[in-house]
Structures are given as structure tokens and as C-alpha cells.
Backbone as CSV, one residue per row, in Angstrom:
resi,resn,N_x,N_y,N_z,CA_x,CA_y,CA_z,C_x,C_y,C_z
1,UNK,1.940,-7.582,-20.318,0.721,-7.119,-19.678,1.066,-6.040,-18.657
2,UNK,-0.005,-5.453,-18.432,0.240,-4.031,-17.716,0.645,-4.776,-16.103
3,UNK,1.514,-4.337,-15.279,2.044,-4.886,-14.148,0.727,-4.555,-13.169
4,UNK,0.064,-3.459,-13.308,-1.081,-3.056,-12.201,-1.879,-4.233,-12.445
5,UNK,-2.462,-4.383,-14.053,-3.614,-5.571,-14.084,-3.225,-6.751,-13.344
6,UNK,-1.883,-7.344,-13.920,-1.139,-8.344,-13.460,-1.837,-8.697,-11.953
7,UNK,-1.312,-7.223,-11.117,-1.299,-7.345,-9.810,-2.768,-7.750,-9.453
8,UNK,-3.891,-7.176,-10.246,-5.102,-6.929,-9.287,-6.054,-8.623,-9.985
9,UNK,-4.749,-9.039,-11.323,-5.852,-10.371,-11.879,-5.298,-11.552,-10.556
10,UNK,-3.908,-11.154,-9.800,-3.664,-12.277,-8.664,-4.444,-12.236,-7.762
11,UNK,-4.798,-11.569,-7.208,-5.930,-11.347,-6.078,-7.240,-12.048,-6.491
12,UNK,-7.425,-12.499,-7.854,-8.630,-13.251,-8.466,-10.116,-12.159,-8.140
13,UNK,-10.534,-11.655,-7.075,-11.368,-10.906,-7.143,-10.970,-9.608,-5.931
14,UNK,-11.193,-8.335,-6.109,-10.760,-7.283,-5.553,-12.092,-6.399,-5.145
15,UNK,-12.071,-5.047,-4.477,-12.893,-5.025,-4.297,-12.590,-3.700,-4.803
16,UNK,-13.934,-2.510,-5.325,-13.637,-1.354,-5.762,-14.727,-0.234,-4.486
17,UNK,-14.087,0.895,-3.953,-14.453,1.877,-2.888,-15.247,2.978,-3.806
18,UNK,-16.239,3.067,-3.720,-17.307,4.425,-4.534,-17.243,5.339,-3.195
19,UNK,-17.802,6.643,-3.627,-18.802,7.659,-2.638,-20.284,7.338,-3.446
20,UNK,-20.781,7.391,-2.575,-22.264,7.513,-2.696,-22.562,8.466,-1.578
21,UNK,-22.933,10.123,-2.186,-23.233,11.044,-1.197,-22.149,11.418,0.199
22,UNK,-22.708,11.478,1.200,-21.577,11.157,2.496,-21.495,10.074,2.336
23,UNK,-21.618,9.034,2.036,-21.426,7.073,2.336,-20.392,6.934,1.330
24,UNK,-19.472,5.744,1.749,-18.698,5.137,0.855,-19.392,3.515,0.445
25,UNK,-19.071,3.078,-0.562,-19.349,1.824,-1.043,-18.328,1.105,-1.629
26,UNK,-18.212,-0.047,-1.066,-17.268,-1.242,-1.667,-18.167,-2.348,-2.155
27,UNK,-17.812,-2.903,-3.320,-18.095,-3.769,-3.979,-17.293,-4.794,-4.414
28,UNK,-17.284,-6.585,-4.736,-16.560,-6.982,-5.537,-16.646,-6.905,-6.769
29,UNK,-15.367,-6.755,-7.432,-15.440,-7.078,-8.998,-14.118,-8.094,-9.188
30,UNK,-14.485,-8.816,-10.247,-13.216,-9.874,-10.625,-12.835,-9.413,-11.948
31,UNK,-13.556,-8.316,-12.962,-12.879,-8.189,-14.294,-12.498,-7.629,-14.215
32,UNK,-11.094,-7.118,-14.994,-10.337,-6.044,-14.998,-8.947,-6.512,-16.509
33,UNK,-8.904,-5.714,-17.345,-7.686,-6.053,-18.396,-7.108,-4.702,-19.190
34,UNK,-6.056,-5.312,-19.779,-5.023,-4.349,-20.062,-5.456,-4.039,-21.493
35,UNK,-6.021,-2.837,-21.806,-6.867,-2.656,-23.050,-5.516,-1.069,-23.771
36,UNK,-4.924,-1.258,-24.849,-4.325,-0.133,-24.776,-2.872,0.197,-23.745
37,UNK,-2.472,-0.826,-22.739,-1.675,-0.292,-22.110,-2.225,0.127,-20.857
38,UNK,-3.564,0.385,-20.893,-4.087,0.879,-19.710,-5.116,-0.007,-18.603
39,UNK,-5.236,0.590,-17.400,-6.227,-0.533,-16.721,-7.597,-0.552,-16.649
40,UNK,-8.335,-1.460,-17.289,-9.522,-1.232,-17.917,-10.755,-2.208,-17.042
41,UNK,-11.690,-1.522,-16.825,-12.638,-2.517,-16.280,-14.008,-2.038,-16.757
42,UNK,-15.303,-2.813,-16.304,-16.795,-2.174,-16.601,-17.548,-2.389,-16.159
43,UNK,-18.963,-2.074,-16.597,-20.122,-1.884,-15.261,-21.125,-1.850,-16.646
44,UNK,-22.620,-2.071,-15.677,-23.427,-1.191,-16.900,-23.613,0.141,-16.343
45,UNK,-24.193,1.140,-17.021,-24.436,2.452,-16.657,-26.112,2.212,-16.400
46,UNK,-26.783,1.785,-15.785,-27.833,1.928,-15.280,-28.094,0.900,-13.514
47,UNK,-26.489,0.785,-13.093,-26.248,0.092,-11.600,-25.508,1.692,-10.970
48,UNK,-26.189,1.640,-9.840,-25.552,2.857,-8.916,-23.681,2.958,-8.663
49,UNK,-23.068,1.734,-8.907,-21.702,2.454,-9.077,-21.374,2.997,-10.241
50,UNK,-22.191,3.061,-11.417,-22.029,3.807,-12.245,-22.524,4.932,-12.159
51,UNK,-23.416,5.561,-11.718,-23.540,6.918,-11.340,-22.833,7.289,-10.222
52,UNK,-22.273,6.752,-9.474,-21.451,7.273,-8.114,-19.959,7.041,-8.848
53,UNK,-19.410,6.503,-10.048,-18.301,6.776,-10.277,-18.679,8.388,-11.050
54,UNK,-19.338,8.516,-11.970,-19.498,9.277,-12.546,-19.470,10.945,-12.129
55,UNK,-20.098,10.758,-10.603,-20.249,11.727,-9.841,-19.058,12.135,-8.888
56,UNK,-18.240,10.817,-8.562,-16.950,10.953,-7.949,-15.824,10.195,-8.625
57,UNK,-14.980,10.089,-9.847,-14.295,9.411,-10.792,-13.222,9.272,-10.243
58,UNK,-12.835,9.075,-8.893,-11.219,9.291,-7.848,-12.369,8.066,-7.065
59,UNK,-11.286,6.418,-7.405,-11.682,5.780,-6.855,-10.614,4.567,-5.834
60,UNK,-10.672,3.975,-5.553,-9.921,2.889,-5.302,-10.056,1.886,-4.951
61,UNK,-9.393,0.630,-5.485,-9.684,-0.850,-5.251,-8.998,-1.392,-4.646
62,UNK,-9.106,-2.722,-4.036,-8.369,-3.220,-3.028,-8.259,-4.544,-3.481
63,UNK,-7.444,-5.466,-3.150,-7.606,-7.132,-2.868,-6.221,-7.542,-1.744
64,UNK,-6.641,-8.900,-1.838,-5.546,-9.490,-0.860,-5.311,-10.959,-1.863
65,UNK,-3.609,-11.287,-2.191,-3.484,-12.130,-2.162,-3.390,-13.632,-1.594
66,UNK,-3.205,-14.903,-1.475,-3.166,-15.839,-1.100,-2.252,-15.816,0.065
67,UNK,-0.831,-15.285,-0.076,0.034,-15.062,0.589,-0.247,-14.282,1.717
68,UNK,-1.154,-13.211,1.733,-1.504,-12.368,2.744,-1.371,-11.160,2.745
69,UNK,-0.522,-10.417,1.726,-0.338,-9.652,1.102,-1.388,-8.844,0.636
70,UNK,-1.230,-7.500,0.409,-2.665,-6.830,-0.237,-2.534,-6.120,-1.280
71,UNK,-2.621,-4.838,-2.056,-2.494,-4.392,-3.262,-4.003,-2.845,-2.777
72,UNK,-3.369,-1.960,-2.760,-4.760,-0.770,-3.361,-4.107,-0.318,-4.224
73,UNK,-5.349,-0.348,-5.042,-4.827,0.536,-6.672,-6.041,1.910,-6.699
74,UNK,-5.246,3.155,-7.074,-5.990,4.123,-7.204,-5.726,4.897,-8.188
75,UNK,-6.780,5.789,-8.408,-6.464,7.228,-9.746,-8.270,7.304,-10.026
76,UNK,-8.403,7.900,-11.190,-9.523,8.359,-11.538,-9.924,7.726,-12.540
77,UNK,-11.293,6.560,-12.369,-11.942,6.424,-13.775,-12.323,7.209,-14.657
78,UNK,-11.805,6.824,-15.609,-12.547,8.001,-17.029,-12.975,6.382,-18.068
79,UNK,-14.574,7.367,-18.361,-14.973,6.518,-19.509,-14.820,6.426,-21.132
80,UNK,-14.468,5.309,-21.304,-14.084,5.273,-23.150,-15.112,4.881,-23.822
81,UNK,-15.593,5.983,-24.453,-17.261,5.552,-25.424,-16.861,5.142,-26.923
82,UNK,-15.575,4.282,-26.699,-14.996,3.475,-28.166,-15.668,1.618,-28.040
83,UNK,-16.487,1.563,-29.186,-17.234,0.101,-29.533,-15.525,-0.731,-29.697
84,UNK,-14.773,-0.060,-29.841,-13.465,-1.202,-30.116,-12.986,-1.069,-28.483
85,UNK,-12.779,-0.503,-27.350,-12.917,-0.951,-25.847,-13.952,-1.979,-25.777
86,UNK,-14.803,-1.981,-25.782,-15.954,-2.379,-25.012,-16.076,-3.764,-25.937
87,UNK,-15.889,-4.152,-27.320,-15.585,-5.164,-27.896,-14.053,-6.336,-27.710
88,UNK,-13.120,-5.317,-27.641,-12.152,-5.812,-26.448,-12.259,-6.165,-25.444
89,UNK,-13.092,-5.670,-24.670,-13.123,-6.099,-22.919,-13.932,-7.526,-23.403
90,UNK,-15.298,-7.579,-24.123,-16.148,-8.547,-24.486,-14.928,-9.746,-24.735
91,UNK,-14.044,-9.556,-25.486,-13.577,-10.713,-25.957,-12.656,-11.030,-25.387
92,UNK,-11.276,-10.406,-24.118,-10.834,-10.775,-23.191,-11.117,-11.343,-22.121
93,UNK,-12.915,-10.592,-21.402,-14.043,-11.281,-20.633,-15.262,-11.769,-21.435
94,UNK,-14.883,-13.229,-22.010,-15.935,-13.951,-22.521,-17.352,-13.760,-21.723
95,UNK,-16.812,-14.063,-20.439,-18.534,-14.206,-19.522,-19.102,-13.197,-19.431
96,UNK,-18.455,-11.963,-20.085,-19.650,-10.450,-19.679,-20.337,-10.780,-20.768
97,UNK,-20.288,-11.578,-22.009,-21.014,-11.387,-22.805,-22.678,-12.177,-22.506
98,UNK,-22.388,-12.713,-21.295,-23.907,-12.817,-21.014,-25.087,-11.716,-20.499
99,UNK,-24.002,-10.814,-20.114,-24.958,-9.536,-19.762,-25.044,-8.134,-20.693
100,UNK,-23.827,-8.183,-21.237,-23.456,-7.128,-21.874,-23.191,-7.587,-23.828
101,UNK,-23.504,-6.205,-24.434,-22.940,-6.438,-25.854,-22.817,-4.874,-26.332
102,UNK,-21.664,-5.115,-26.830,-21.403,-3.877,-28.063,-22.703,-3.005,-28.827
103,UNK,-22.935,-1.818,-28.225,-24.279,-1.327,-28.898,-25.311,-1.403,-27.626
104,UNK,-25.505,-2.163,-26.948,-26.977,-2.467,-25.850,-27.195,-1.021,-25.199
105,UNK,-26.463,-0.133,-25.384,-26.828,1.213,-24.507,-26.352,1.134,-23.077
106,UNK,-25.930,-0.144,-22.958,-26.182,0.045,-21.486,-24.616,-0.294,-20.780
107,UNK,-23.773,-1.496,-21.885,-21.787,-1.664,-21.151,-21.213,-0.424,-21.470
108,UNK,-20.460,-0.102,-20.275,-19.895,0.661,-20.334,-18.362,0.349,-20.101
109,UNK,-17.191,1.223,-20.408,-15.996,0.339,-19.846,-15.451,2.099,-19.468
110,UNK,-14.442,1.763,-18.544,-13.827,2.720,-18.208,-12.285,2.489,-18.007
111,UNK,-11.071,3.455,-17.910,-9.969,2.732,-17.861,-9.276,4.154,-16.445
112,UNK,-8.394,3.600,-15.761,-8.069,4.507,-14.467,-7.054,5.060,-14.455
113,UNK,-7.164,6.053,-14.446,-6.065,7.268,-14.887,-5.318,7.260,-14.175
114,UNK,-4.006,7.902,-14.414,-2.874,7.950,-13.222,-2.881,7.091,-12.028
115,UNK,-3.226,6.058,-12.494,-3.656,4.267,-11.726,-2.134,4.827,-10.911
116,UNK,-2.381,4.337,-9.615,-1.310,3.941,-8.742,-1.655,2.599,-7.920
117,UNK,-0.247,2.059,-7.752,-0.446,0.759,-7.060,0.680,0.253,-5.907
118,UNK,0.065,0.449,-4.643,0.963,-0.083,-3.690,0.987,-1.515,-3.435
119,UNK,2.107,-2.480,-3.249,1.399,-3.708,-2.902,1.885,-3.512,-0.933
120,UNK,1.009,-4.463,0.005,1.670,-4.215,1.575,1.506,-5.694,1.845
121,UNK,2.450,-5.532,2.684,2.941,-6.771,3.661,2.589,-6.593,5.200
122,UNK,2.381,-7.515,6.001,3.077,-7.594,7.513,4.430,-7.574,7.351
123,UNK,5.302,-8.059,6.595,6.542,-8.436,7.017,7.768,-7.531,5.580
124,UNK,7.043,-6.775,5.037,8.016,-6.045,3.930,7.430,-4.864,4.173
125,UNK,8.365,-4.212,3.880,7.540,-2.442,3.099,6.986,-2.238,2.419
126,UNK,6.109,-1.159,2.091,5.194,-1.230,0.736,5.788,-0.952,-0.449
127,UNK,5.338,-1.624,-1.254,6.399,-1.939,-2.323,5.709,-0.790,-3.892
128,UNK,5.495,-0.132,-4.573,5.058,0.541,-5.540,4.900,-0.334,-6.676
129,UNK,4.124,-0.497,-7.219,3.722,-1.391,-8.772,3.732,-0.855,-9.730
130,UNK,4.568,-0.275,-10.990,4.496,0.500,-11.724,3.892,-0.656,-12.683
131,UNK,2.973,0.307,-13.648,2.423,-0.291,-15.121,3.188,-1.282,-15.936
């Protein structure tokens, strides 16, 4: 599995930083998987972080592990308009399939480009997370 997903499925839920206009927005999200090698997550396209990724695709997410430890992962969402993503994500995240399905017009999945991942400590240096 991709070491970034790895990192951001320990944190159990993370949070992702939008622009909206001058404003920034953080949100939680808990899905996220390794589709392709790459780090893949989704939204529908008719919720405002989907037009504020769209409009600003340079994003970054955050969590904190148990330990105390934290993790930001960054790069640029780009969207994959492949029914075999978005049927993948469905069947890695069973529970989106209560909102979402292959075809509805409306899941979207995206995967984050030149993903970077620091993990930080109080008590270590920041450590780099490669894929």
C-alpha cells in the first residue's frame, strides 16, 4: 500500500484545507485509498469543496495520530473521470455506497499529485513519507 495512504488511514480521520475565495476551509474526511499507486479520495461535485478544489486544486490535509504525532500531506488534486476509479473507491469504501454510485452524475474521485508527506513530532524531527 501506498506509504502516504498508510500514513493518513492511521490518523483514522484527517482533515482536508480548501480556499474558498479569501477564506480557507477545513473539513473532516476519513476516506482516502491507494487506487493505481496513487492517493485517492472523493466528494460529490455538487458540495462546495468540490468547487473550491476545482477552483484551487493545491490543497492540504492534516491529522494527528494517537501518539501525538501529526502528518500534512500536500500536492494538487486532479480529477479521474474513469467509472473503474470511482468503482474502485466504491468497493474499497463500502459505506460511500450509500451516497454515491458509479454513473449518478454526481461521485466524483480525485487522486493528489506530487502528494508530499511530512510526519512531526514534539520530540523528533520531521520525518518525510515517501509513497
Amino acid at each position: 500500500m501506498n506509504k502516504i495512504v498508510e500514513a493518513m488511514k492511521a490518523t483514522g480521520v484527517f482533515y482536508l484545507a480548501t480556499i474558498d475565495g479569501e477564506h480557507s476551509r477545513v473539513r473532516p474526511i476519513s476516506a482516502v485509498e491507494d487506487i493505481n499507486g496513487e492517493v485517492y479520495f472523493c466528494t460529490g461535485n455538487t458540495k462546495d469543496m468540490y468547487k473550491q478544489i476545482m477552483a484551487h486544486p493545491q490543497v492540504e490535509f492534516s491529522g494527528m495520530n494517537k501518539d501525538g504525532s501529526w502528518i500534512r500531506v500536500n500536492g494538487t488534486l486532479v480529477r479521474d473521470d474513469s467509472d473503474e476509479s470511482r468503482a474502485k473507491m466504491l468497493e474499497l469504501e463500502p459505506t460511500l455506497g450509500n451516497m454515491y454510485h458509479v454513473g449518478d452524475g454526481v461521485f466524483e474521485v480525485l487522486y493528489l499529485k506530487d502528494a508530499k508527506c511530512t510526519k512531526y513530532s514534539f520530540t523528533a524531527a520531521p520525518e518525510e513519507i515517501k509513497a
